[in-house]
C-alpha positions as a Markdown table, in Angstrom:
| # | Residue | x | y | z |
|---|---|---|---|---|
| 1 | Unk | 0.0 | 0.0 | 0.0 |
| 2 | Unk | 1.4 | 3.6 | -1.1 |
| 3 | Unk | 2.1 | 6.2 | 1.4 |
| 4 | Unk | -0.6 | 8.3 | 0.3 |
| 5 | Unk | -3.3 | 5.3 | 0.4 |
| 6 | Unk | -2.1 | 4.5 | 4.2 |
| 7 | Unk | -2.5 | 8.1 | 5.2 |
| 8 | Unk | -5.8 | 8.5 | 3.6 |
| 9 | Unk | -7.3 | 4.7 | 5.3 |
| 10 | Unk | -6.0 | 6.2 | 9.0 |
| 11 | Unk | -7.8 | 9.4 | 8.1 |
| 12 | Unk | -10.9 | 7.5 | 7.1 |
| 13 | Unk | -10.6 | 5.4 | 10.5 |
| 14 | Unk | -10.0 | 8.8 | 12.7 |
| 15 | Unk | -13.2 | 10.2 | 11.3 |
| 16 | Unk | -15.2 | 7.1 | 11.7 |
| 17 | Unk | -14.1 | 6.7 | 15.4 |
| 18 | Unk | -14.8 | 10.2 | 16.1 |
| 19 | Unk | -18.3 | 10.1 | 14.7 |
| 20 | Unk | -19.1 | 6.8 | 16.9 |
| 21 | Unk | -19.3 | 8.9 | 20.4 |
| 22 | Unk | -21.6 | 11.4 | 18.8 |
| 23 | Unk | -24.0 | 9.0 | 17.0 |
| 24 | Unk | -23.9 | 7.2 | 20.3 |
| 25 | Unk | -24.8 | 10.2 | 22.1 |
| 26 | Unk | -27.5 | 11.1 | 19.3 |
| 27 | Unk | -29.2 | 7.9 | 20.3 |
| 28 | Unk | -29.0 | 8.2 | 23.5 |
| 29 | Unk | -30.5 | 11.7 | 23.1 |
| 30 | Unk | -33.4 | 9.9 | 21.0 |
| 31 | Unk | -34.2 | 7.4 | 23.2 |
| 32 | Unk | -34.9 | 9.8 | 26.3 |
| 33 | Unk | -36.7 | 11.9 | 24.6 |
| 34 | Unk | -39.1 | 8.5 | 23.2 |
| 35 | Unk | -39.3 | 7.5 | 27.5 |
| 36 | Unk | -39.8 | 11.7 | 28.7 |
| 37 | Unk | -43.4 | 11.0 | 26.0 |
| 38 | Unk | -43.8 | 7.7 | 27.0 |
| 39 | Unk | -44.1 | 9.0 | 30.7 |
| 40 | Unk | -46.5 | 11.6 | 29.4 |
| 41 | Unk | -48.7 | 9.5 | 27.8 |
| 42 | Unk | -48.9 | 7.1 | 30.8 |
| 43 | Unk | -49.9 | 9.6 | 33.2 |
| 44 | Unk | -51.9 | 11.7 | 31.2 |
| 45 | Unk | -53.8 | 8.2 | 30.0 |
| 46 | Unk | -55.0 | 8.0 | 34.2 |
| 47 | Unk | -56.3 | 11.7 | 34.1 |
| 48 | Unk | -58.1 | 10.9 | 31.1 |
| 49 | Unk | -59.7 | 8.3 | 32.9 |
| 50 | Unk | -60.9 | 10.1 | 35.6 |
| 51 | Unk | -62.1 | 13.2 | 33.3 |
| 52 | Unk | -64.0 | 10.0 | 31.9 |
| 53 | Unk | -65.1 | 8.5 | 35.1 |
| 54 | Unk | -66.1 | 12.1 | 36.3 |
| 55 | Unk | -67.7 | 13.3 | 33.0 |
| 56 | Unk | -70.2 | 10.2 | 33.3 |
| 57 | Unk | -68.6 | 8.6 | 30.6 |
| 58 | Unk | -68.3 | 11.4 | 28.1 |
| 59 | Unk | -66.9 | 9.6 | 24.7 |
| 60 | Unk | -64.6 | 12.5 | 24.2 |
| 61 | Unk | -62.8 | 11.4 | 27.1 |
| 62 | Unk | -62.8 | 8.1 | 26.0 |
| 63 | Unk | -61.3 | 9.0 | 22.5 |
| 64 | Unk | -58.7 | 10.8 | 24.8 |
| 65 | Unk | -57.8 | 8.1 | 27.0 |
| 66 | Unk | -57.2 | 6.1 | 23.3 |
| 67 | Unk | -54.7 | 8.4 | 22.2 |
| 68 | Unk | -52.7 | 8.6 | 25.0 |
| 69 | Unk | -52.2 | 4.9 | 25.6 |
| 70 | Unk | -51.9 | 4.6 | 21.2 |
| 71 | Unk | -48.9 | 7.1 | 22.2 |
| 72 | Unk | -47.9 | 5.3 | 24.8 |
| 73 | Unk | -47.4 | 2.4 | 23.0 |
| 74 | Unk | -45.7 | 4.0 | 20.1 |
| 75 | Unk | -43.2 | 5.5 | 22.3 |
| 76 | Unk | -42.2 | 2.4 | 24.2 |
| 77 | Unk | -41.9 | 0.1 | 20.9 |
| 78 | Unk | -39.3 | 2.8 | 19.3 |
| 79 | Unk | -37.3 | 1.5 | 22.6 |
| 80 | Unk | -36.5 | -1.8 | 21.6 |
| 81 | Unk | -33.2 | -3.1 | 21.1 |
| 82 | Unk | -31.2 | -1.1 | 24.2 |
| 83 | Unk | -27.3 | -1.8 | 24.5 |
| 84 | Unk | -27.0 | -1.2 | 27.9 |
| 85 | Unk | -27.7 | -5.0 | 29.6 |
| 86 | Unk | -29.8 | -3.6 | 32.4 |
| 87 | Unk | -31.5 | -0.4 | 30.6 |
| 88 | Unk | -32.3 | -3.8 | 28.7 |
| 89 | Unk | -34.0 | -5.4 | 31.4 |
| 90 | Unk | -35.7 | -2.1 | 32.6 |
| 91 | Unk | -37.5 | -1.8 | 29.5 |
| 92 | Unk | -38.7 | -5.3 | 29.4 |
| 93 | Unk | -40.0 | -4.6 | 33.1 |
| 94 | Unk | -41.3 | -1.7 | 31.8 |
| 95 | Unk | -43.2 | -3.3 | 28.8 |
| 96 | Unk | -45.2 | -6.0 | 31.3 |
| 97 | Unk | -45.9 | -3.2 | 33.9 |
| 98 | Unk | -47.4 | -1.3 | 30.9 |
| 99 | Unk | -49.6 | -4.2 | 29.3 |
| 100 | Unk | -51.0 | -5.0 | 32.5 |
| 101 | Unk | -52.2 | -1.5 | 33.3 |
| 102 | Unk | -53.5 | -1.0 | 29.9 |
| 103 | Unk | -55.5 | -3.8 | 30.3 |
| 104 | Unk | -57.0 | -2.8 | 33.9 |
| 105 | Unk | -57.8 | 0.4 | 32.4 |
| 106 | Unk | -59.5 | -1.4 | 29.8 |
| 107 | Unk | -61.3 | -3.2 | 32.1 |
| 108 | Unk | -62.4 | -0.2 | 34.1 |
| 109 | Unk | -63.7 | 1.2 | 30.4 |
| 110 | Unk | -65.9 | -1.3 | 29.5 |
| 111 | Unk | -67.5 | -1.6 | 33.3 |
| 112 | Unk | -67.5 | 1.9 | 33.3 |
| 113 | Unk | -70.1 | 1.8 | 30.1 |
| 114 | Unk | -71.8 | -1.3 | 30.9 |
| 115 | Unk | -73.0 | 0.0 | 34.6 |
| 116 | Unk | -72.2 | 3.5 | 34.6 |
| 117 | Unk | -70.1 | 3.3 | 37.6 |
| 118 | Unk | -66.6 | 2.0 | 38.9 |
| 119 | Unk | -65.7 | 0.6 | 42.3 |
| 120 | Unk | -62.9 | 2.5 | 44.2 |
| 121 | Unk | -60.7 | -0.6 | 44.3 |
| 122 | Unk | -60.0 | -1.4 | 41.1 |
| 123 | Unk | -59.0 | 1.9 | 40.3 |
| 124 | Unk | -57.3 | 2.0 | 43.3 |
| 125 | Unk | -55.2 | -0.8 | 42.0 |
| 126 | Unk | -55.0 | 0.8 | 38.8 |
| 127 | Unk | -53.8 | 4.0 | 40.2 |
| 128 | Unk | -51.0 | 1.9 | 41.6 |
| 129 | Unk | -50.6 | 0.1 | 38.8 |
| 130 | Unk | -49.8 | 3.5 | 37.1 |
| 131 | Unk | -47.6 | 4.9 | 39.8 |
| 132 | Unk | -45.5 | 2.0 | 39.0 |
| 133 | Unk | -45.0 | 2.0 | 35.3 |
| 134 | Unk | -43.9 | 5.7 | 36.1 |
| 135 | Unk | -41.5 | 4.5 | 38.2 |
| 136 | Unk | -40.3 | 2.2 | 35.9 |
| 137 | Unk | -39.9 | 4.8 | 33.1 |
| 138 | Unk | -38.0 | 7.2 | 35.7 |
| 139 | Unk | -35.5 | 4.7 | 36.5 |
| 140 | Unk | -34.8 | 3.7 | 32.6 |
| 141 | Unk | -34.7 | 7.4 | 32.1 |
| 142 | Unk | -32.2 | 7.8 | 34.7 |
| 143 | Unk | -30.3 | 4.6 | 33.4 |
| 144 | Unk | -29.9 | 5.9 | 29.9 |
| 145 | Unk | -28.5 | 9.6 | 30.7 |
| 146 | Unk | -24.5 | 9.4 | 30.8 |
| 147 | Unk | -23.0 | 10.4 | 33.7 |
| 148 | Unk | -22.1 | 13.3 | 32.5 |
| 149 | Unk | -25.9 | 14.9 | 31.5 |
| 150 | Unk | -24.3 | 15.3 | 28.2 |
| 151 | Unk | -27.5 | 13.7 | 26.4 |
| 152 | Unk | -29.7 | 16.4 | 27.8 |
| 153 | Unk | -28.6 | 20.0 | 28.9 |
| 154 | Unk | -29.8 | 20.9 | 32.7 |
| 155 | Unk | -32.2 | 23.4 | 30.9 |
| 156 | Unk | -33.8 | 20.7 | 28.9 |
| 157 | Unk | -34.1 | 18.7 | 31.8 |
| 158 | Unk | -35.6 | 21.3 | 34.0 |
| 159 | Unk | -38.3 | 21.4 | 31.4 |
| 160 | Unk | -38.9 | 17.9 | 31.2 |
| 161 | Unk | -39.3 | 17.8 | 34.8 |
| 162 | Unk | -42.0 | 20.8 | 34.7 |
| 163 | Unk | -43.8 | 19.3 | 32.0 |
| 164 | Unk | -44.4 | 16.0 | 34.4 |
| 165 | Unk | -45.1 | 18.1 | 37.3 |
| 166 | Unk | -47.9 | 19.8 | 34.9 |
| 167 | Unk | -49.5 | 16.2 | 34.2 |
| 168 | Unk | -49.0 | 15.4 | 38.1 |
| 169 | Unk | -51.0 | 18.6 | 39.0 |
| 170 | Unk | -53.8 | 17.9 | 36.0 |
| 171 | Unk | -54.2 | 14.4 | 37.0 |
| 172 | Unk | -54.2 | 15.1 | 40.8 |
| 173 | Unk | -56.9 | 17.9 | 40.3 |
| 174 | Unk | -59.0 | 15.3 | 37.8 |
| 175 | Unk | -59.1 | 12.5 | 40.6 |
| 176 | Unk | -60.3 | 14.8 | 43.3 |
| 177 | Unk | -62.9 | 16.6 | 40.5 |
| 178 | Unk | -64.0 | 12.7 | 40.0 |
| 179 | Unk | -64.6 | 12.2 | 43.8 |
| 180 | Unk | -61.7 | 8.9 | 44.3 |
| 181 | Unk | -59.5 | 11.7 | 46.3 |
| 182 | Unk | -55.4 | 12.1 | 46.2 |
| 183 | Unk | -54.3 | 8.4 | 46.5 |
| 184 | Unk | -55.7 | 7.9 | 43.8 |
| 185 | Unk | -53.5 | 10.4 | 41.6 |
| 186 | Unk | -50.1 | 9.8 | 39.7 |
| 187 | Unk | -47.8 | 11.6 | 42.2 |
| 188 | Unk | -45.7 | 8.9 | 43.5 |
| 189 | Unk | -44.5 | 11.1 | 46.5 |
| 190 | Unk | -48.5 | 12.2 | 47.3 |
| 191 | Unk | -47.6 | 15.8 | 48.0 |
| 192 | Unk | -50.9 | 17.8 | 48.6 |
| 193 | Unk | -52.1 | 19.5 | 45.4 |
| 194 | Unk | -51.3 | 23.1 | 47.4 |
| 195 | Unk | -47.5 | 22.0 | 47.7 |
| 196 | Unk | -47.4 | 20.6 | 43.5 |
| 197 | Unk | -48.7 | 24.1 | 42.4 |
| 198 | Unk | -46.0 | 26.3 | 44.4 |
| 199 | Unk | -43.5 | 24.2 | 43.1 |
| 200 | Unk | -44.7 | 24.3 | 39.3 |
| 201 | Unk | -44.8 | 28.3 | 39.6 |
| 202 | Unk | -41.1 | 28.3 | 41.5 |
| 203 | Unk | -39.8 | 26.1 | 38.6 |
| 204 | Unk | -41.3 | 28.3 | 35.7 |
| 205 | Unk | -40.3 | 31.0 | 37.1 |
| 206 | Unk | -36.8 | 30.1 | 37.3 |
| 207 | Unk | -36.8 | 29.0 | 34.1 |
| 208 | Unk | -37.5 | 32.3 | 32.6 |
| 209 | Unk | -35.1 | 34.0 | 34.0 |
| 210 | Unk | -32.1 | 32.3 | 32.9 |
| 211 | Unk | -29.5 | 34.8 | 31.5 |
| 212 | Unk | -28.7 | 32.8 | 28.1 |
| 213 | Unk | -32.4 | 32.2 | 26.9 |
| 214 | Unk | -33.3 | 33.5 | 23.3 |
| 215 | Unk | -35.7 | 35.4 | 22.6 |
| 216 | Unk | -37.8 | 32.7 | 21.0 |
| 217 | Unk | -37.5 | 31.2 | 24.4 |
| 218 | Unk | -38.2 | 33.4 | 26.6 |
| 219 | Unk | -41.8 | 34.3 | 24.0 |
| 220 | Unk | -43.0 | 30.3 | 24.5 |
| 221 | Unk | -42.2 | 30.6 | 28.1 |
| 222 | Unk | -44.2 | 34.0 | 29.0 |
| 223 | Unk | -46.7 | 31.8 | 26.8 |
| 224 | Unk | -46.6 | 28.9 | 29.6 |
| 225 | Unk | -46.9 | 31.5 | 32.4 |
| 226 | Unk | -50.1 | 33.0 | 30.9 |
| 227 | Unk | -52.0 | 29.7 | 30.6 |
| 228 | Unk | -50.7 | 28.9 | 34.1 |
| 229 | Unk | -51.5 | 32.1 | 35.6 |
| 230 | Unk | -55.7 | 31.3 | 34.3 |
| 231 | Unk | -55.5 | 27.9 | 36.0 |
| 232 | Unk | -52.9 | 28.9 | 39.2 |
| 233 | Unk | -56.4 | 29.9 | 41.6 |
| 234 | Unk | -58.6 | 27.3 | 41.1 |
| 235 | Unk | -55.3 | 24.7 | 41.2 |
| 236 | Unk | -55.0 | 26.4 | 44.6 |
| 237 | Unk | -58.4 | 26.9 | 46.0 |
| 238 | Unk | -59.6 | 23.2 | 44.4 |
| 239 | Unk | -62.2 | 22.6 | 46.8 |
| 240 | Unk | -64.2 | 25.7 | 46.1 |
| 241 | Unk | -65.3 | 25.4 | 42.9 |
| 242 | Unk | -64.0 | 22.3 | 40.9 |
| 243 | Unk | -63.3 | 22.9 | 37.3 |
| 244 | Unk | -61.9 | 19.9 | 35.4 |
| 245 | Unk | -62.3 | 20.5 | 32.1 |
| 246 | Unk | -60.7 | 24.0 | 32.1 |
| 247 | Unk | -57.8 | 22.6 | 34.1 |
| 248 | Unk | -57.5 | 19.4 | 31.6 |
| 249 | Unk | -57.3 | 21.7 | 28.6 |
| 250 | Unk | -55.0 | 24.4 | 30.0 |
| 251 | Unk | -52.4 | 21.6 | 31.7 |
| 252 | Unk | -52.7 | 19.6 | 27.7 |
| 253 | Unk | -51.9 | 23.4 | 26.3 |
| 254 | Unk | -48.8 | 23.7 | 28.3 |
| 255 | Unk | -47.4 | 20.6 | 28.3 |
| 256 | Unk | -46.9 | 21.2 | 24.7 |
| 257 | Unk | -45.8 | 24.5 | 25.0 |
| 258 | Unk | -43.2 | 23.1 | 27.0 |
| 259 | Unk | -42.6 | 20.6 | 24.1 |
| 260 | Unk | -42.0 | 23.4 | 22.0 |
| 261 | Unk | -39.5 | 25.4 | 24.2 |
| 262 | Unk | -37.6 | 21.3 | 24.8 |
| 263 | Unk | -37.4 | 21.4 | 20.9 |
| 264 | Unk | -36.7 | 25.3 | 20.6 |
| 265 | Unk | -33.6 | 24.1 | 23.1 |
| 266 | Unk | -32.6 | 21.3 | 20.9 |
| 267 | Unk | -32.1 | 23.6 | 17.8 |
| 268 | Unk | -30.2 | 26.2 | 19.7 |
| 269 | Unk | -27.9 | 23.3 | 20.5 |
| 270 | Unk | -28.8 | 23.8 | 23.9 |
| 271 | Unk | -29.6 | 20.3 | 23.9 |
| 272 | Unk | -28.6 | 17.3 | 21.5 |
C-alpha cells in the first residue's frame, strides 16, 4: 500500500471513530426523549380516565384516553433493542408493567359503560398500577443519561421535569374533580395539590429568567406563564369550585408549549 493510500485509510478510520461517540450520544438523546413522551402518555392516559369517570362517561374522554395509551405504546416500541444490559431489562419490566395497566384500564372502560359506575378498588389498584410504570420509566430514564448529563442539557431537563409536574398537577386535580381523592392520583410522593402548584410556579419561574435564553425562548415561556396564571387559583383553591375540564385543557396546552421550548432548546444546541 502507497504512502498516500495509508494516510488517507488512518484518516478515514479517525473520522469514523470520532463520529461513533456522537452518533452514540444522538441515540442516547433519541431514546430519552421517546421514554420523557412515553411517561406523558402514561400519566396523562389516568387523568383521562378520571375526566371519563367524572364526565359520566363522556366519549370524548374516551377517544382521549385512546390516544394517549396509542402514544404510549408507540413511544415504548421505538425503545426496543437497548445496548446497555440492564436499561435492557428495565424496558422489558417496563413493557409488562405497561400491558397490565393498559388492560386494567381497559377493564375499568368497559364496566365503566356497561353499569355507569366503577368501584374505588379497582381503580385503586389501577392508580397503583400506574404509579408503578412511572417508576419504571424514571429509573430507565435515569439509566440511559450518561453520567455526564451530556445527552440532555440541565435546561432541557428542567423542562422535562415541569412538563411531568404539569400532568402530576392535572391528573391530581381530575381525581379529586372525579370524587376517588389524592391516593388515587399519579404523584408517587403524594404531595398535597397546594405544595405541586407552588412548586410548578417556583420552577417556571426560574426557568424564565435564565441569563442565556433567546428570545424565542423566553416568548414560548411568557406563553406557559399566561396559561398557568388562568389555572394557578382554582389549582390552589380546588375545593371551592372544581373545574376539570378547564384545568385538563389548559395543563394539555402547556405541556406542549413546554414541548415546543424542549425542541426550541434542541435547535439552539442547547440540547442534542
Amino acid at each position: 500500500m502507497s504512502t498516500h493510500l495509508r494516510a488517507v485509510s488512518l484518516r478515514a478510520l479517525l473520522f469514523a471513530a470520532l463520529l461513533i461517540p456522537t452518533a452514540a450520544l444522538a441515540n442516547t438523546a433519541g431514546e430519552l426523549q421517546h421514554l420523557q413522551n412515553f411517561h406523558l402518555a402514561a400519566q396523562k392516559s389516568l387523568g383521562d380516565f378520571y375526566m371519563y369517570n367524572g364526565m359520566e362517561g363522556d366519549q370524548r374522554y374516551a377517544r382521549m384516553i385512546d390516544a394517549s395509551r396509542q402514544q404510549a405504546r408507540e413511544q415504548l416500541d421505538k425503545l426496543a433493542n437497548l445496548r446497555d444490559v440492564g436499561a435492557a431489562r428495565l424496558q422489558g419490566q417496563l413493557q409488562q408493567q405497561w400491558q397490565a395497566y393498559d388492560q386494567e384500564l381497559t377493564t375499568l372502560m368497559t364496566a365503566l359503560q356497561k353499569q355507569g359506575y366503577t368501584d374505588l378498588q379497582p381503580v385503586a389498584d389501577m392508580a397503583s398500577r400506574n404509579r408503578q410504570v412511572l417508576a419504571t420509566a424514571q429509573a430507565l430514564y435515569e439509566a440511559l443519561q450518561p453520567m455526564d448529563g451530556s445527552a440532555v442539557s440541565t435546561q432541557a431537563s428542567a423542562i422535562r421535569q415541569l412538563s411531568l409536574l404539569m400532568q402530576s398537577i392535572a391528573v391530581n386535580y381530575a381525581a379529586r374533580s372525579a370524587s376517588v381523592g389524592a391516593s388515587f392520583s399519579a404523584d408517587s410522593s403524594e404531595r398535597p395539590i397546594e405544595e405541586l402548584v407552588a412548586d410548578f410556579s417556583t420552577r417556571l419561574a426560574a426557568l424564565r429568567n435564565q441569563p442565556g435564553n433567546s428570545a424565542a425562548i423566553n416568548t414560548a415561556l411568557d406563553g406557559v406563564a399566561t396559561k398557568w396564571r388562568y389555572i394557578e387559583s382554582s389549582l390552589r383553591n380546588y375545593n371551592e369550585k372544581s373545574v376539570p375540564f378547564l384545568v385538563n385543557k389548559y395543563s394539555d396546552s402547556i405541556i406542549r408549549s413546554l414541548a415546543d421550548v424542549d425542541a426550541l432548546l434542541a435547535q439552539s444546541g442547547s440540547a442534542p
